[in-house]
C-alpha positions as CSV (number, residue, x, y, z in Angstrom):
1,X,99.9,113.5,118.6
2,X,98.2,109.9,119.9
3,X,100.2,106.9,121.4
4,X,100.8,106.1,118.0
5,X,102.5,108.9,116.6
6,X,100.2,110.3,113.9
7,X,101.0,113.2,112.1
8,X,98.5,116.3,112.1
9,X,96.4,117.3,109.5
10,X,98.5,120.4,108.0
11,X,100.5,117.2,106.4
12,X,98.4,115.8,104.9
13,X,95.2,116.4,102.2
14,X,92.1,116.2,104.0
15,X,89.7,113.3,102.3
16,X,87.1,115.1,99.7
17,X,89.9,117.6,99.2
18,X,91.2,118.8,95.4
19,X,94.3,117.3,96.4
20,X,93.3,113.4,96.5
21,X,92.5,114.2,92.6
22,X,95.6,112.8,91.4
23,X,94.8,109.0,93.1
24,X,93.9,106.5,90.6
25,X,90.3,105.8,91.5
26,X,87.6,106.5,93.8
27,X,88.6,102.8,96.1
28,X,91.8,104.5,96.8
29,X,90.1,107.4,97.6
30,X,87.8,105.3,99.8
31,X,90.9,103.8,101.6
32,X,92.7,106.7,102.1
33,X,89.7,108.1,104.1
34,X,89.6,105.4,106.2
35,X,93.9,105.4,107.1
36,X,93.0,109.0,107.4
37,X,90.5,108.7,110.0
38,X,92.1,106.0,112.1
39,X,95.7,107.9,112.4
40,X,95.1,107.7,116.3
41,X,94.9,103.9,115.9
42,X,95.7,102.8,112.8
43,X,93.9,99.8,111.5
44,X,94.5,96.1,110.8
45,X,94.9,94.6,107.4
46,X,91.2,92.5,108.6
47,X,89.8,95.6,109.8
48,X,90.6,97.5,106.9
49,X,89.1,95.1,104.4
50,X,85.7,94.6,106.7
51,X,85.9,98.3,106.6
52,X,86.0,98.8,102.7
53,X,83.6,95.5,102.2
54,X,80.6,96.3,104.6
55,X,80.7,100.5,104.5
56,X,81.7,100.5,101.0
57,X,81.0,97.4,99.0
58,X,84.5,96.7,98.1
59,X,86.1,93.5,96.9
60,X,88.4,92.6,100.4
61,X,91.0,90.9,98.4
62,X,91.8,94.2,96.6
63,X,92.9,96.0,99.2
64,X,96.5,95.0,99.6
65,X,96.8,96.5,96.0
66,X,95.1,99.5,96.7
67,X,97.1,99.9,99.4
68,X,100.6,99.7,97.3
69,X,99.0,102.3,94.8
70,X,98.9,104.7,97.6
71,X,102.6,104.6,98.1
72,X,103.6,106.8,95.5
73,X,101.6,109.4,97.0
74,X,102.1,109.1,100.5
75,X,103.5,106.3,102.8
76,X,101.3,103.3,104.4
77,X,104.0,101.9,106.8
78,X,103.4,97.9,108.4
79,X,104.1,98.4,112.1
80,X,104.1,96.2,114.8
81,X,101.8,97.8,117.1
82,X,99.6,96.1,120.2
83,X,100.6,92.1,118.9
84,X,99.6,93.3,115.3
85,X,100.6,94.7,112.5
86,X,98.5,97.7,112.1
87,X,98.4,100.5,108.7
88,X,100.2,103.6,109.7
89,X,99.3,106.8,107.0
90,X,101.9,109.4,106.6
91,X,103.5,112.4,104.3
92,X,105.9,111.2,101.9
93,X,109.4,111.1,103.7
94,X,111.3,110.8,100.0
95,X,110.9,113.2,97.1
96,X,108.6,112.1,94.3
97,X,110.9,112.7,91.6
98,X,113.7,110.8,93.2
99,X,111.9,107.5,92.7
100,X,110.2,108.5,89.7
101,X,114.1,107.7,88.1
102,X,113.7,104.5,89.2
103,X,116.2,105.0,92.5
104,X,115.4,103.8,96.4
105,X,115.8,107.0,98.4
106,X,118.8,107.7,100.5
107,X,116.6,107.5,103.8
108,X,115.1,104.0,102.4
109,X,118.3,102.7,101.5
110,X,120.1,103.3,104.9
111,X,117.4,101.4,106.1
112,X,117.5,98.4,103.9
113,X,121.0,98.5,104.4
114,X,121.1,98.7,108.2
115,X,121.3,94.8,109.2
116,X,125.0,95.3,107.3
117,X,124.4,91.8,105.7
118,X,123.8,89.9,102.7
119,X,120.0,88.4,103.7
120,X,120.9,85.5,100.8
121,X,124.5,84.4,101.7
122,X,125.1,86.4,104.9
123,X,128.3,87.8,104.4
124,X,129.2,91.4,105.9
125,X,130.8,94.0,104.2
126,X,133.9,94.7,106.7
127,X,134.3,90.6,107.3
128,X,133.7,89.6,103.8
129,X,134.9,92.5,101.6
130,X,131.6,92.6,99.9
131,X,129.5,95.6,98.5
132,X,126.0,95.2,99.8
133,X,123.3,96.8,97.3
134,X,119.2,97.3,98.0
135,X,117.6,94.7,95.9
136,X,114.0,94.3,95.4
137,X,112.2,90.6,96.2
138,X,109.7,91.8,93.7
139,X,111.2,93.5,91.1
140,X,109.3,96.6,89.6
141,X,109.0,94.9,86.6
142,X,106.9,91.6,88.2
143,X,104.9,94.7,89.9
144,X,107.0,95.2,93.0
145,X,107.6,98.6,94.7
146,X,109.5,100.3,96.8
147,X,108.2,99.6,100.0
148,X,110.4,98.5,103.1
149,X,108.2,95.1,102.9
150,X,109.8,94.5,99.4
151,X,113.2,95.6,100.0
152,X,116.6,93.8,101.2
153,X,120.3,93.8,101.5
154,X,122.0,91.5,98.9
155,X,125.9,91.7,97.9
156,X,126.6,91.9,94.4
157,X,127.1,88.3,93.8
158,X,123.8,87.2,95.2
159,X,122.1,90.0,93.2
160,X,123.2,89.2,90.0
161,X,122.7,85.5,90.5
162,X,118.8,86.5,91.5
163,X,118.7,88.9,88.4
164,X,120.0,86.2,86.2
165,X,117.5,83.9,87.3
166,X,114.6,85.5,87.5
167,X,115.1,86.9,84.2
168,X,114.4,83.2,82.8
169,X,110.6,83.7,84.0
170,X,110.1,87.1,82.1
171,X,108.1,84.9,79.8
172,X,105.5,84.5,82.7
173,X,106.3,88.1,84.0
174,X,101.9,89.0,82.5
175,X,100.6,86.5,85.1
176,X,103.0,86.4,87.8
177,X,102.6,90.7,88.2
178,X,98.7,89.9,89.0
179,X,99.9,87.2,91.6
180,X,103.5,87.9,93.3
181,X,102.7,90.7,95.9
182,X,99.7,89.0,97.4
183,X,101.0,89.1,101.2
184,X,100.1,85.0,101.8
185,X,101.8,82.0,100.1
186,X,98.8,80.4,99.7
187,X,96.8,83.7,98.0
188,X,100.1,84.3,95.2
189,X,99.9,80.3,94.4
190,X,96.1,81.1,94.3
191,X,96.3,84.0,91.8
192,X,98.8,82.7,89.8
193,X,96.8,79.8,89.1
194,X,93.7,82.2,88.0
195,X,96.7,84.3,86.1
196,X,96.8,81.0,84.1
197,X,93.0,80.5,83.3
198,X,93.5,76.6,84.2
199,X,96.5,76.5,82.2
200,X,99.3,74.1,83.4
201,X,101.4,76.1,86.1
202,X,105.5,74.8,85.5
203,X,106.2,74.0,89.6
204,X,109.3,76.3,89.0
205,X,107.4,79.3,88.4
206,X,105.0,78.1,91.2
207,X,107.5,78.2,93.7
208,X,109.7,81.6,92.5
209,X,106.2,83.1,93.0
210,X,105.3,81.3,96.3
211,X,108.7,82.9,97.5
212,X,109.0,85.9,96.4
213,X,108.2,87.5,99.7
214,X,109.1,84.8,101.8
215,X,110.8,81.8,101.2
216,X,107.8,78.7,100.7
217,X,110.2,75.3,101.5
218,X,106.8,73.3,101.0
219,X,105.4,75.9,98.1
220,X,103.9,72.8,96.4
221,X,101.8,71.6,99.9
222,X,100.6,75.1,100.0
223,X,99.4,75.1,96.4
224,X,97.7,71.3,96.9
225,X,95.9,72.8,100.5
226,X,94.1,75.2,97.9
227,X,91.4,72.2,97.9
228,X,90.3,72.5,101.1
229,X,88.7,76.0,100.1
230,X,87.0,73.9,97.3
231,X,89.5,74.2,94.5
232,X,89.8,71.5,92.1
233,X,93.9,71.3,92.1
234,X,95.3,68.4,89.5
235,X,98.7,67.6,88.8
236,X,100.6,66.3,85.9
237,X,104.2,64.7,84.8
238,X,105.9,65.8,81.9
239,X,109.5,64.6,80.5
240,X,111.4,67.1,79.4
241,X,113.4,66.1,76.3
242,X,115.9,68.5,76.6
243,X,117.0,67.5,80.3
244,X,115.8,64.4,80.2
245,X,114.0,65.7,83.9
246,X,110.4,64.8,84.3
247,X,109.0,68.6,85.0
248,X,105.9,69.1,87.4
249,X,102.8,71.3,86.4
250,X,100.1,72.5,88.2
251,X,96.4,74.1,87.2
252,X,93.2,74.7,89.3
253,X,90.4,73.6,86.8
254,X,88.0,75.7,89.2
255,X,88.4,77.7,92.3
256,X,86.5,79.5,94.8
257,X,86.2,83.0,96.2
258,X,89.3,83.8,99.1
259,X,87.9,83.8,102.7
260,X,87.8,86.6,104.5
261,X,90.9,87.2,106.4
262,X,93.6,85.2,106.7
263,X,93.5,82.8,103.7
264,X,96.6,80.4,106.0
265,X,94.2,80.3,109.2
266,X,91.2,79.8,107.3
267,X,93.3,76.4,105.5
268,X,95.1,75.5,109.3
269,X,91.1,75.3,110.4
270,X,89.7,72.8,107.8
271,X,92.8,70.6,108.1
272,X,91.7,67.4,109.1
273,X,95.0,66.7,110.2
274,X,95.5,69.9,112.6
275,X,92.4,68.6,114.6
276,X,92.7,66.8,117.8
277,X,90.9,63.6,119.4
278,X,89.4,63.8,122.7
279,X,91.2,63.9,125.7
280,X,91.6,61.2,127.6
């Protein structure tokens, strides 16, 4: 076993092997070989997708989905690991048929459950009196899985409320599947914008997207620093006659290709307003 705790190869298929059969496409395939072979030190998100993009030829922004299709086969765990988060590839701790009815495993949901608070309101169970259920930020529906990233203790309250809300964006639920589990802010604004095909983009939906993983306070700044990567981002204001509200929209009328790596450092570095003047 190496420093950081891989598992040996009796649990798990070997890559080329009959077993891997059952993935959903060579890429995963590809990916998998690559998690395999780095079990002693498991790789980076940026090391991963240099990996599949120079060895392999693979599109680099499609590997955080590739990496969720794995899940129902086997689990890719985010650890924290040497000031990084690094891709740890494991046997399936949960049965298969379990999730396949649609539940969070008894092992997962302890887990979730653990903090023994509402991560909405913040009320306890034994303080408050509340019943504390595992709620997705994603739901399965909008493309979500069940992944520990995607998972979080809400009482009942808070979780119908959420439900109740996001049900009034079902209407968007085709675009904002190929957009909401992007791991930046700035990449889901990005995809759901292409999701649109430079249609107009309601703000509201813009920012249940932008913070669906993590809460985006300044979801609209994000979606307007989009043009320093080149995108063309316009805006528009719309009265809505049955609130009498003026609604905001969004569209990118062109866009260009994500930068490799980290789409927030990449914008940080061409802010004009991030640079310094000379020491004096």
């Amino acid at each position: 076993m190496s420093q950081h705790g891989s598992v040996s190869d009796a649990q798990l298929p070997v890559p080329g092997s009959s077993a891997l059969e059952a993935l959903p496409s060579e890429a995963h395939r590809l990916v998998y070989a690559f998690l395999y072979a780095r079990r002693p030190s498991p790789p980076t998100m940026n090391e991963l997708r240099e990996h599949m993009r120079t060895a392999h030829g693979q599109d680099p922004n499609q590997i955080d989905r590739r990496l969720r299709e794995l899940r129902p086969f086997f689990d890719v765990l985010a650890r924290h690991m040497d000031g990084a988060y690094r891709y740890v590839l494991g046997p399936r701790q949960e049965p298969v048929v379990e999730r396949a009815k649609g539940r969070v495993g008894g092992r997962l949901r302890a887990q979730v459950l653990a903090p023994q608070r509402c991560a909405q309101c913040g009320r306890r169970p034994l303080d408050d009196g509340v019943k504390l259920v595992v709620d997705h930020k994603v739901p399965r529906h909008w493309g979500g899985d069940d992944s520990l990233e995607n998972l979080q203790p809400l009482c009942e309250e808070c979780n119908h409320g959420k439900q109740a809300y996001y049900q009034t964006y079902d209407k968007y639920a085709d675009q904002i599947r190929q957009a909401v589990m992007h791991p930046e802010p700035h990449g889901r604004i990005g995809e759901l914008f292409k999701a649109f095909r430079g249609g107009w983009v309601p703000t509201t939906v813009l920012g249940v997207v932008a913070s669906a993983l993590q809460y985006q306070e300044d979801y609209q700044k994000r979606a307007r620093e989009l043009r320093l990567l080149g995108w063309r981002i316009e805006t528009k204001r719309k009265r809505n006659r049955d609130t009498g509200h003026t609604d905001v929209y969004y569209r990118a009328s062109h866009w260009e290709p994500w930068p490799f790596g980290s789409i927030g450092a990449e914008v940080r570095r061409l802010d004009p307003s991030n640079k310094r003047g000379p020491r004096r």
